[in-house]
DRENTI-298265 format. One record per residue (C-alpha): residue in three letters; x, y, z. Coordinates in steps of 0.02 Angstrom, whole numbers, plus 50000, padded with zeros to 5 digits. Layout:
N
alaXYZ...
This chain:
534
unk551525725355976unk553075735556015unk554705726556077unk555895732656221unk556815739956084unk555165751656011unk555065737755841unk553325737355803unk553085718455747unk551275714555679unk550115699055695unk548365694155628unk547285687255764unk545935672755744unk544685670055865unk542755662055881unk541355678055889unk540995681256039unk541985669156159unk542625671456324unk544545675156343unk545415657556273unk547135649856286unk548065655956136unk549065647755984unk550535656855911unk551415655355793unk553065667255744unk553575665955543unk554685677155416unk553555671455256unk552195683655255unk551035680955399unk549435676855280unk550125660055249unk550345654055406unk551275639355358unk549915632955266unk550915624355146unk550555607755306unk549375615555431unk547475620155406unk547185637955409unk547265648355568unk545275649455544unk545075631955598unk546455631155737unk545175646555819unk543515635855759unk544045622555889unk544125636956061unk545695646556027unk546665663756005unk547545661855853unk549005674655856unk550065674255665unk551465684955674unk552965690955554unk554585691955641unk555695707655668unk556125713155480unk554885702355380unk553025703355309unk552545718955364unk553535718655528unk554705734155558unk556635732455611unk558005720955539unk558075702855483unk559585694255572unk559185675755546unk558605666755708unk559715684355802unk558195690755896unk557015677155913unk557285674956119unk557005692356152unk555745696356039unk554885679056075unk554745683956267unk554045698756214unk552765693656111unk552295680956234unk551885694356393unk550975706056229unk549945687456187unk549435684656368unk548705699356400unk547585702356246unk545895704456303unk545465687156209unk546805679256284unk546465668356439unk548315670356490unk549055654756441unk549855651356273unk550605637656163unk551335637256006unk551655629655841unk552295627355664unk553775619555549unk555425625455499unk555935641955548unk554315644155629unk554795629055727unk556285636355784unk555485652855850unk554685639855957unk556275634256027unk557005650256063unk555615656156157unk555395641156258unk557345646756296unk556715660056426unk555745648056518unk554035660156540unk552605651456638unk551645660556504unk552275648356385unk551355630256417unk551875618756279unk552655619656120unk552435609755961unk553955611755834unk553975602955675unk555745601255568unk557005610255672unk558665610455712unk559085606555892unk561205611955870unk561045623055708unk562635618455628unk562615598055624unk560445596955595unk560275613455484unk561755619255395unk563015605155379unk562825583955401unk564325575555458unk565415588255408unk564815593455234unk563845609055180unk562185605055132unk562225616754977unk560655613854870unk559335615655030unk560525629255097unk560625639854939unk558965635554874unk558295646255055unk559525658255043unk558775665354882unk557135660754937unk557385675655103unk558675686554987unk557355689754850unk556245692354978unk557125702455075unk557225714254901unk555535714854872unk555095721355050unk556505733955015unk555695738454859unk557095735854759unk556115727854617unk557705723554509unk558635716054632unk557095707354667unk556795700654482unk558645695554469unk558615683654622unk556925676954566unk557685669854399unk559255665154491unk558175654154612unk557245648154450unk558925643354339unk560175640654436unk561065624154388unk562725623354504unk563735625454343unk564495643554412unk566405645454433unk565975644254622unk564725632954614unk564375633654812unk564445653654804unk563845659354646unk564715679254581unk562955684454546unk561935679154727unk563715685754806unk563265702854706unk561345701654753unk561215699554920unk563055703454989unk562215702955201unk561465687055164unk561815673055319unk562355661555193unk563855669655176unk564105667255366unk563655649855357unk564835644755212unk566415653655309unk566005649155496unk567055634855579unk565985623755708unk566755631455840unk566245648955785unk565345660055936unk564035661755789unk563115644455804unk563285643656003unk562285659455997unk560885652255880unk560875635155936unk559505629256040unk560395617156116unk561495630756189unk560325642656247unk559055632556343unk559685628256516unk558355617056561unk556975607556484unk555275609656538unk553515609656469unk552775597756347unk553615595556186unk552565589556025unk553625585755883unk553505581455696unk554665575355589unk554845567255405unk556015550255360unk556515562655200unk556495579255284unk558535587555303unk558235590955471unk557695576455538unk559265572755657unk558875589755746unk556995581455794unk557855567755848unk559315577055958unk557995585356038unk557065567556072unk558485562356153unk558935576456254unk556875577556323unk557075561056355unk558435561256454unk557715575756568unk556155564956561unk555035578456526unk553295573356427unk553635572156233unk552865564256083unk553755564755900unk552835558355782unk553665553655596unk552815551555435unk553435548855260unk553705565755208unk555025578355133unk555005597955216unk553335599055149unk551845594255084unk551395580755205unk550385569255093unk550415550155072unk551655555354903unk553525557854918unk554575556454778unk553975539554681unk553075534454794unk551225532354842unk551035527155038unk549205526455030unk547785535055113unk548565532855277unk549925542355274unk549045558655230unk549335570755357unk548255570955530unk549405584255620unk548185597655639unk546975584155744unk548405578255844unk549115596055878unk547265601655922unk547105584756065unk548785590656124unk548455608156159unk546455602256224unk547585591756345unk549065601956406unk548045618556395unk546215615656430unk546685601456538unk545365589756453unk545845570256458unk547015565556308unk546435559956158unk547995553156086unk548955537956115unk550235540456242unk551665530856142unk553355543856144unk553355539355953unk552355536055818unk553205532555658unk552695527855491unk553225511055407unk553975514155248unk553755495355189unk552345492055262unk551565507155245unk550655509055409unk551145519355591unk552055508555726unk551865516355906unk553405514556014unk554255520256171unk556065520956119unk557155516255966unk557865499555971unk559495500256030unk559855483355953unk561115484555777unk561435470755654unk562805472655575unk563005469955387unk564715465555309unk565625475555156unk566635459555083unk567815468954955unk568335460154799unk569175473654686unk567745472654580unk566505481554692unk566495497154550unk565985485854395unk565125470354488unk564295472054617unk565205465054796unk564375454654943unk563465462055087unk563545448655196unk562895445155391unk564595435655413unk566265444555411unk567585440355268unk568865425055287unk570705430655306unk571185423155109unk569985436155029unk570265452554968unk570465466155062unk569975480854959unk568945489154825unk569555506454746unk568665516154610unk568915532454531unk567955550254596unk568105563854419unk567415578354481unk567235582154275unk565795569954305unk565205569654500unk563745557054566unk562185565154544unk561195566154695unk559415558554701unk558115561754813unk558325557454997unk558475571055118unk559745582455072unk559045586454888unk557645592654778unk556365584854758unk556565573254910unk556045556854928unk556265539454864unk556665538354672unk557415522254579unk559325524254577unk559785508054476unk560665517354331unk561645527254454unk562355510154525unk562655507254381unk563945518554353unk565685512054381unk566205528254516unk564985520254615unk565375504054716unk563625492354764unk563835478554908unk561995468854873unk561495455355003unk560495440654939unk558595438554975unk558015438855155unk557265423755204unk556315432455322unk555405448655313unk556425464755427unk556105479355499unk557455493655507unk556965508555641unk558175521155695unk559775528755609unk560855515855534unk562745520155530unk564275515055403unk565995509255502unk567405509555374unk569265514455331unk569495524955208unk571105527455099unk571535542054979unk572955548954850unk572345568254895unk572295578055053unk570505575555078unk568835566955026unk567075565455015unk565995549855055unk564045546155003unk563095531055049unk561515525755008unk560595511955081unk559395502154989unk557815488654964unk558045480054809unk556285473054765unk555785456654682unk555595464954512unk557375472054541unk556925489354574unk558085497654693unk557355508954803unk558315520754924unk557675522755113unk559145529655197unk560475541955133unk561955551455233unk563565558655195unk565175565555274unk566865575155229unk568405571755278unk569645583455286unk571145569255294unk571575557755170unk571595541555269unk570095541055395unk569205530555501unk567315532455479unk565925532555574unk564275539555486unk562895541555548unk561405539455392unk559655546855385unk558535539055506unk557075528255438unk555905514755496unk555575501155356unk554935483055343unk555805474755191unk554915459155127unk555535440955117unk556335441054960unk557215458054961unk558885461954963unk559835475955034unk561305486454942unk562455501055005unk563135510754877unk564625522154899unk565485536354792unk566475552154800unk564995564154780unk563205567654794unk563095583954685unk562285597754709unk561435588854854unk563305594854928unk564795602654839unk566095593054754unk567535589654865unk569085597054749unk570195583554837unk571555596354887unk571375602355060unk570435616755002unk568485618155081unk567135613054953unk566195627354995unk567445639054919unk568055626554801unk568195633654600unk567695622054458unk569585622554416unk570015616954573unk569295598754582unk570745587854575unk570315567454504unk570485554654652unk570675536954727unk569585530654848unk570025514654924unk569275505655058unk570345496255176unk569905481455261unk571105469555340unk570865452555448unk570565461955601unk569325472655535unk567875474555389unk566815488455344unk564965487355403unk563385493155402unk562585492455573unk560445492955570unk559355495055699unk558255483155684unk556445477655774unk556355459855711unk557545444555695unk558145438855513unk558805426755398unk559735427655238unk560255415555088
């Protein structure tokens, strides 16, 4: 097809022999269109086995696709373009929706942005509904290993369509050894020298309020909300808040949604992630459920899927829960400091601390030797992995609950309250959440992170979302540090942004937490079911 601009942009169609004209899937990627994001979808082949137009396409300036590649730039135009080119292929019965994860996800969301009746539903998997909190930073802080890690992925890329085969071979081994241990770790000399137009240069530099995000956000481009919205989503996926920004914001509108969460990272969607086995059941069945919804909403057969606005998968008890909402109700968990928090692990308590007890717990963040990050969300691999030997370490403060007396389920994004104190101009704050099992193993199930750019601060962070049964018997723990490296890049503690932080830089600091009579650091948890604890 040929854009309003003359850029010839080129897809693969898939379609049943001889069938009359059919509604039509598409799906708009910069990957090379013969993968068609089969790294979690079946192949195209069987999408047009079950009645449809399969349309694959590579986006302006990728795969075989003429004109330039300006990251997420062109995707409204060119997506109402390819839209009125779809609807009248000869196969094509006029009516289209689409699908696919990631950036493919988000092509979804800017076409959906010019409101075409051509355009019936969309279903977009792992996307970012404001591009600068879901995608490029969390609560402040540059996600630097997913970032970089797709940076190189597009820049060495981006070489070998240019047919620059050296540039091309150099980025490869930099995406295959790079270890974070450059003089700018967050902006390493050599992928500045490689691939000087990359937009991770734009997204390391680029306050918030920056015209630059408005202009790629979906959440600033669409001006109403209005077809059926399928999402999916992963508990360890990095852009899981975006799924769940755009929840909220369909619901609101009230326009017919379904998001549906499994236990997965970015990809593959198997009943694995990190340590874990979830069992047969939480192996992907996305491509039937996509299939019923587009039978539905574009053939207009009955539905074939339950109508519940969510269907998430129970990380304890390893089964899906349908629901209509997350549970607005919290219960809120108590950080009782006792100045020992660093080398003994403190009290996380359902009751707050008495006035006579102490107030505070301080420990030490060397940026010689930063907190490693371990699975979760924001690093690689993702997942759950045991973390007991990095609570163990004494720049790392544990508040452990003792056994539940009743079994409880967690659903929804749990969120840290605390006061923060500091001897440098600015800090850096991980916390983990955590089921410690009967045979002590302690197992994370929600991460999150922020930056503060003061040295005193009152905190409000919002974690990873999750959904979780813990057994009677379990305990919980939040652990808190400095830094979760290279997850996101060492805070040097002197005003200066991590991002463009040298090694030289990092400055040693004191983290303390304050709490006071009046108030005590908490965790609050959505919960689903009522509890007891010893």
């Amino acid at each position: 097809m040929i854009t309003r601009d003359g850029v010839r942009l080129d897809s693969d169609l898939y379609y049943p022999p001889g069938a009359q004209p059919l509604p039509a899937l598409l799906m708009r990627q910069p990957y090379g269109r013969a993968i068609a994001s089969t790294l979690v979808y079946a192949h195209p082949r069987w999408y047009a086995a079950q009645g449809y137009l399969v349309v694959i396409q590579d986006v302006r300036g990728r795969g075989t696709s003429a004109g330039e590649f300006d990251l997420f730039a062109q995707e409204i135009n060119d997506g109402l373009d390819c839209l009125h080119w779809v609807a009248q292929l000869p196969e094509c019965d006029g009516t289209v929706g689409m699908y696919g994860f990631s950036y493919q996800g988000m092509t979804q969301l800017y076409a959906a942005a010019n409101h075409s009746l051509i355009l019936k539903t969309i279903c977009p998997a792992m996307i970012a509904w404001d591009l600068y909190q879901d995608w490029a930073y969390e609560n402040g802080a540059f996600c630097l290993q997913n970032n970089l890690g797709w940076a190189l992925q597009l820049a060495a890329d981006s070489a070998k369509l240019k047919g620059d085969l050296l540039c091309f071979s150099n980025l490869y081994q930099l995406t295959k050894t790079y270890n974070f241990n450059d003089p700018s770790p967050a902006n390493p000399q050599g992928f500045q020298e490689l691939a000087p137009d990359s937009f991770y240069h734009d997204w390391l530099s680029r306050e918030q309020t920056d015209s630059y995000w408005q202009r790629r956000s979906p959440n600033q481009l669409w001006q109403t909300l209005d077809i059926p919205v399928l999402q999916i989503g992963g508990w360890f996926d990095p852009h899981l808040r975006g799924n769940l920004r755009l929840f909220r914001a369909l619901k609101q509108a009230d326009v017919r949604q379904k998001l549906v969460i499994g236990p997965w990272g970015h990809f593959p969607w198997g009943r694995r992630s990190g340590s874990q086995d979830y069992g047969e059941t939480a192996v992907s069945g996305i491509d039937e459920l996509q299939i019923a919804w587009f039978d539905h909403v574009l053939k207009q057969q009955s539905p074939r899927f339950s109508p519940a606005l969510l269907e998430v998968f129970d990380l304890g008890d390893r089964q899906w829960r349908e629901l209509d909402n997350f549970p607005e109700k919290m219960q809120s968990w108590y950080l009782q400091c006792s100045g020992l928090a660093s080398v003994q692990t403190g009290k996380l308590s359902l009751e707050k601390i008495n006035s006579s007890a102490i107030k505070f717990d301080s420990w030490v963040h060397d940026p010689w030797r930063p907190v490693p990050s371990l699975g979760g969300h924001a690093s690689n691999p993702q997942g759950v992995f045991e973390r007991g030997k990095i609570d163990d370490r004494a720049d790392v403060v544990t508040y452990t609950s003792g056994p539940l007396l009743e079994s409880l389920t967690v659903c929804g994004v749990p969120e840290l309250v605390i006061k923060m104190q500091t001897d440098r101009p600015s800090f850096d704050l991980a916390v983990t959440v955590s089921q410690i099992t009967l045979n002590a193993q302690v197992l994370p199930f929600s991460h999150g992170y922020c930056h503060s750019p003061q040295a005193e601060a009152d905190l409000e962070i919002p974690l990873q979302a999750t959904c979780i049964t813990l057994a009677k018997g379990d305990r919980l723990r939040v652990s808190l540090s400095g830094a979760s490296f290279p997850a996101y890049p060492v805070n040097p503690s002197t005003g200066q942004k991590p991002t463009h932080a040298y090694l030289g830089d990092q400055q040693v600091i004191t983290l303390t937490i304050k709490n006071s009579p009046d108030f005590i650091a908490c965790l609050n948890l959505p919960i689903l079911s009522q509890l007891q604890t010893g």
